[in-house]
C-alpha positions as CSV (number, residue, x, y, z in Angstrom):
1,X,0.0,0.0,0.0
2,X,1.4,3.4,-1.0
3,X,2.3,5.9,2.4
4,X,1.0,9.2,2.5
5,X,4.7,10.3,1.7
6,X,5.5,7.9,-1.0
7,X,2.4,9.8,-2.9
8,X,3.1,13.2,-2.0
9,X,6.5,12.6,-3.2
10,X,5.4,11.3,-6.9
11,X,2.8,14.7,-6.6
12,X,6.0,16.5,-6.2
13,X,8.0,15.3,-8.7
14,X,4.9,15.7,-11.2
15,X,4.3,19.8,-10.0
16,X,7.7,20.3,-10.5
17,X,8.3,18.4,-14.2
18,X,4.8,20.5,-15.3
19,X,6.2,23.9,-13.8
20,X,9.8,23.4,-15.6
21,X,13.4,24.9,-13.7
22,X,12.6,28.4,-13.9
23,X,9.2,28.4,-12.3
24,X,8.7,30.4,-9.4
25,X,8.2,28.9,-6.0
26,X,7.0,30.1,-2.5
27,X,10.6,29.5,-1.2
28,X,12.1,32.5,-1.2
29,X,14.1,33.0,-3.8
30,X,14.3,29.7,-5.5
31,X,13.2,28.5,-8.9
32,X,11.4,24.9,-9.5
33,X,15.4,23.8,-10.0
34,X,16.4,25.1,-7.0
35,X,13.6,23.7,-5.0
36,X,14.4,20.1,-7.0
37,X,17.9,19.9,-6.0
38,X,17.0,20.8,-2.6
39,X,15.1,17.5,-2.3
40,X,17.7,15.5,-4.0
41,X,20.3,16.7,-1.6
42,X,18.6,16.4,1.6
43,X,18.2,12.5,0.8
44,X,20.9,12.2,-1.1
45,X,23.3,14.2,0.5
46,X,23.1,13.7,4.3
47,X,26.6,15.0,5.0
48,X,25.6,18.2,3.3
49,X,21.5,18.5,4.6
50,X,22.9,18.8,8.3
51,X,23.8,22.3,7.3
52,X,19.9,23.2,6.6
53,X,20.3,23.3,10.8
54,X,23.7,23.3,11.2
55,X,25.2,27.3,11.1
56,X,29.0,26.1,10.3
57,X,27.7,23.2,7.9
58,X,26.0,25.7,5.3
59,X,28.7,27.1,3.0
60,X,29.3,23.1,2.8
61,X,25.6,22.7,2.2
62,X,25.5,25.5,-0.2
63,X,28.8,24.2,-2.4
64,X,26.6,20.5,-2.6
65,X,23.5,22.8,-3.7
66,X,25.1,24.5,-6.5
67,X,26.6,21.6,-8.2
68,X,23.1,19.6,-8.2
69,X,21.3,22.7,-9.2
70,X,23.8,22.4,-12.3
71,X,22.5,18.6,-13.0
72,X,19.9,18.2,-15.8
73,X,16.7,19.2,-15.0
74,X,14.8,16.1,-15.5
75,X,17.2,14.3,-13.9
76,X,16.9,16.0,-10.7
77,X,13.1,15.1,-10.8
78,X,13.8,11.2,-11.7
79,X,16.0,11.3,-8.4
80,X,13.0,12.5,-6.6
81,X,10.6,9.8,-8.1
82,X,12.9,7.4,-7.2
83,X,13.2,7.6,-3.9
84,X,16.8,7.5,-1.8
85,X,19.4,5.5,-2.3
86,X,18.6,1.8,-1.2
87,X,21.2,2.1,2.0
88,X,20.0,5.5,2.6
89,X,17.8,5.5,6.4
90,X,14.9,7.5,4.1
91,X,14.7,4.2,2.4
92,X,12.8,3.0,5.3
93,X,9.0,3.2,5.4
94,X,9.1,4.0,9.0
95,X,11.2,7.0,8.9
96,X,9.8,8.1,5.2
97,X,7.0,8.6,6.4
98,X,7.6,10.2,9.2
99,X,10.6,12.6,7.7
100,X,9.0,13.1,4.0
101,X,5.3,13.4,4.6
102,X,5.4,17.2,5.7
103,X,8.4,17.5,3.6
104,X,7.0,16.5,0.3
105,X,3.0,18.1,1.1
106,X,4.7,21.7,2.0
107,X,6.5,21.6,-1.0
108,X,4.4,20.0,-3.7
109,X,2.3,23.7,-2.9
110,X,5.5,26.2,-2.7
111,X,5.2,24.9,-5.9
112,X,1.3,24.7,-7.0
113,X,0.4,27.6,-5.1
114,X,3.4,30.0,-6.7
115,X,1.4,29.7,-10.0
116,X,-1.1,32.4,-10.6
117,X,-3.9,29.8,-11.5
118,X,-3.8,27.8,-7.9
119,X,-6.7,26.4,-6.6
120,X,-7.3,24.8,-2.9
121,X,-6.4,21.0,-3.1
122,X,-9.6,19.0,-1.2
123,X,-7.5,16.1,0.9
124,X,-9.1,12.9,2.1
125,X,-9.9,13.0,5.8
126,X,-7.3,10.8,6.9
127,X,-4.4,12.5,5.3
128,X,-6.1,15.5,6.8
129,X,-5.8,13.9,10.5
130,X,-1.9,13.1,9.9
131,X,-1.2,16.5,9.0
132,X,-3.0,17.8,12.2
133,X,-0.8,15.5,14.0
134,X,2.3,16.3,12.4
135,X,1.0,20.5,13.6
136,X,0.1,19.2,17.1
137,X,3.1,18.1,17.6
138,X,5.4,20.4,16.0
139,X,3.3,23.8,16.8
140,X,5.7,24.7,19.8
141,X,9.0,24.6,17.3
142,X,7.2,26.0,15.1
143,X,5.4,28.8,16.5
144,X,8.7,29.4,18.6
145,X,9.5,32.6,17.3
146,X,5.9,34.1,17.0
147,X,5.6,37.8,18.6
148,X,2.6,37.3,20.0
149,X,0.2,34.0,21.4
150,X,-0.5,31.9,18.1
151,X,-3.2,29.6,18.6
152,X,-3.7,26.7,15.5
153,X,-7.6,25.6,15.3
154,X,-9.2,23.1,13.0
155,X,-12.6,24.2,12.2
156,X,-14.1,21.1,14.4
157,X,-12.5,23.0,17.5
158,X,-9.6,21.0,18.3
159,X,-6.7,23.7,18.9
160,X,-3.1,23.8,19.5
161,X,-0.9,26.1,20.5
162,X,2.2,27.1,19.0
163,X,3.0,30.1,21.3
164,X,1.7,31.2,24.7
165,X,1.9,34.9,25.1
166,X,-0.6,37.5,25.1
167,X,-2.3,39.5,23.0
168,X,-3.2,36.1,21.5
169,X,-3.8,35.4,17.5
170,X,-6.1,32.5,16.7
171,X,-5.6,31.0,13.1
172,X,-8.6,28.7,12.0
173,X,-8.5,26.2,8.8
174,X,-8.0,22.9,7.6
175,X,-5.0,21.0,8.5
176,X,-2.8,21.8,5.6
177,X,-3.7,25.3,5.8
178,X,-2.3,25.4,9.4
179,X,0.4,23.6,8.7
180,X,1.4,25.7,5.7
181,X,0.9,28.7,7.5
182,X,3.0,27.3,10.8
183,X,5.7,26.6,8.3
184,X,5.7,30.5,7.1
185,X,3.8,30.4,4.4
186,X,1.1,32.8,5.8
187,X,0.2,34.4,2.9
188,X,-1.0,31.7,0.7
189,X,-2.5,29.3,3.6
190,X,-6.4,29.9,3.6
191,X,-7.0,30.3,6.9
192,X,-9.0,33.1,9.0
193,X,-7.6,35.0,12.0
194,X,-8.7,36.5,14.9
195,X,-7.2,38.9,17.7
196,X,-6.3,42.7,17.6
197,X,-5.3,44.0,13.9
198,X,-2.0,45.2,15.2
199,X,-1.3,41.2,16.8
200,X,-2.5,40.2,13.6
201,X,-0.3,42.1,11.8
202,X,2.6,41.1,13.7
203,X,2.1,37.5,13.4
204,X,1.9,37.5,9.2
205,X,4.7,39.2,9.1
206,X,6.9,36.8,11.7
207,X,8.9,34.0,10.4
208,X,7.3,31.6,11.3
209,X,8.3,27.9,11.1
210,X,11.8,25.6,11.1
């Protein structure tokens, strides 16, 4: 049976191979190639991914960037279809899904929802539930740097809250909204908010996420 990640990858690799390298993306400042060899070397390159967290790994992580942003285009997305390397740990089901799930559904839309023709993609319920796990869970890392008290609410009721502080923003939407927006994607997550305009404000503009 296919995971939710081993789908959202093959979604990913499809967005990006109709888009084409030069296609703008909701990461800032990278093209559909850039974004590409980003995947590649994060399961690919683990040596060179620690320095997406690690400050004194990055000009490392930057050198492996730019030579796989120079590999053929359609090459990059084949290495992204097929998955990592068979002795790589993402090879795992386990850990795939559990490392490449978010991964693949937040970028599969940095790349549909950078297109001016983007509409909202209806998920099935239960890949709706894992996402809100995957937000319940991370909200507090992710919400870390928020000015102001964030509060994540599905539109059921259940809440979680990403940042305790006062005055207090409330965000309501569907799971992948929330978890777009918690990444730092507030302005293309459709989600509603609620608080004072200037708390509001604030929180939109924060960078929010990893």
């Amino acid at each position: 049976m296919s995971t939710h990640a081993k789908r959202e990858r093959l979604l990913l690799a499809d967005l990006l191979e109709a888009a084409g390298p030069q296609a703008p993306t909701l990461c800032h400042g990278w093209t559909a190639r850039d974004l590409a060899a980003h995947v590649v070397v994060r399961e690919r390159r683990p040596d060179a991914a620690a320095g997406i967290v690690i400050g004194p790994l990055k000009s490392r992580r930057d050198r492996v960037m730019a030579e796989f942003t120079e590999k053929p285009y359609e090459e990059l997305i084949q290495l992204i279809r097929t998955g990592p390397p068979r002795m790589s740990p993402f090879g795992l089901k386990q850990l795939d899904e559990a490392a490449n799930t978010v991964e693949f559904y937040i970028h599969a839309e940095d790349v549909r929802r950078a297109q001016p023709d983007w509409t909202p993609r209806e998920l099935d319920p239960v890949f709706a539930d894992v996402l809100w796990s995957r937000t319940e869970k991370a909200a507090r890392m992710l919400g870390r740097k928020a000015p102001v008290g964030l509060v994540l609410r599905r539109p059921d009721g259940q809440t979680a809250v990403a940042h305790r502080g006062t005055p207090v923003v409330t965000v309501t939407g569907e799971p992948g909204e929330l978890l777009l927006f918690a990444f730092g994607r507030q302005d293309a997550a459709r989600v509603e908010l609620e608080g004072e305009p200037e708390a509001i404000g604030r929180v939109t503009q924060a960078k929010l996420g990893m």
